[in-house]
C-alpha positions in Angstrom: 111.1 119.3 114.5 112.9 116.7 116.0 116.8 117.1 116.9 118.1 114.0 116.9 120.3 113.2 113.6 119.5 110.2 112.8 115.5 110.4 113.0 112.9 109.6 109.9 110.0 110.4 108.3 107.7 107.7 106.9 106.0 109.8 104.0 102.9 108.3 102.2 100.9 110.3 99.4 97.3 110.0 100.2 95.4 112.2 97.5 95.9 112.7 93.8 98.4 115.1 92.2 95.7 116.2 89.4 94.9 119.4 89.2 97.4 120.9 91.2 100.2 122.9 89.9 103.3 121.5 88.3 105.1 122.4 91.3 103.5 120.4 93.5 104.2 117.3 91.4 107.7 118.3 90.8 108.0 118.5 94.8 106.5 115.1 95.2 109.2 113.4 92.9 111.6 115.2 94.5 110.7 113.6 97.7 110.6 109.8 95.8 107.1 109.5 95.9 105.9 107.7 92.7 102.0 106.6 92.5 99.2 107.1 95.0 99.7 105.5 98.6 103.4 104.9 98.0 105.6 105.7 101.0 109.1 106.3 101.3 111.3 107.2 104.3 113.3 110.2 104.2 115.7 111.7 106.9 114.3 114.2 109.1 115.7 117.7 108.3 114.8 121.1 107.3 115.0 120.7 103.3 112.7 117.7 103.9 110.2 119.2 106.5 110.2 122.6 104.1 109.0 120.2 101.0 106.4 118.4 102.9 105.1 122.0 104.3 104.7 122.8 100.6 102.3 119.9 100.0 101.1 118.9 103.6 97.8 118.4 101.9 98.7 115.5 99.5 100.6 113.4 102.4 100.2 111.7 105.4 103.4 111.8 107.4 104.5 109.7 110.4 108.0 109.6 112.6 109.6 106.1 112.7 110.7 105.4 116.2 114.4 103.8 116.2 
């Protein structure tokens, strides 16, 4: 995990939400992520990183370098 404060994660879902538990869908709205290949930029912290652990299988995450 990084430590810097003001680091982001470029988060892009890569396969389908169907047939997975309600959970996993309700996580991926949570992190702004609408349709299929949509990415959205959160910041880098532990609520974050614990959400994308949860569903690491669905996404494709990169760092953006500042």
């Amino acid at each position: 995990m990084s430590k810097k404060t003001n680091a982001t994660l470029r988060i892009t879902q890569i396969r389908s939400s169907i047939d997975y538990r309600q959970r996993a869908r309700k996580t991926l709205e949570a992190l702004g992520i609408k349709r299929m290949h949509h990415t959205v930029e959160q910041p880098d912290n532990p609520a974050i990183r614990g959400m994308i652990k949860a569903i690491e299988h669905l996404l494709k995450v990169e760092e953006v370098k500042e």
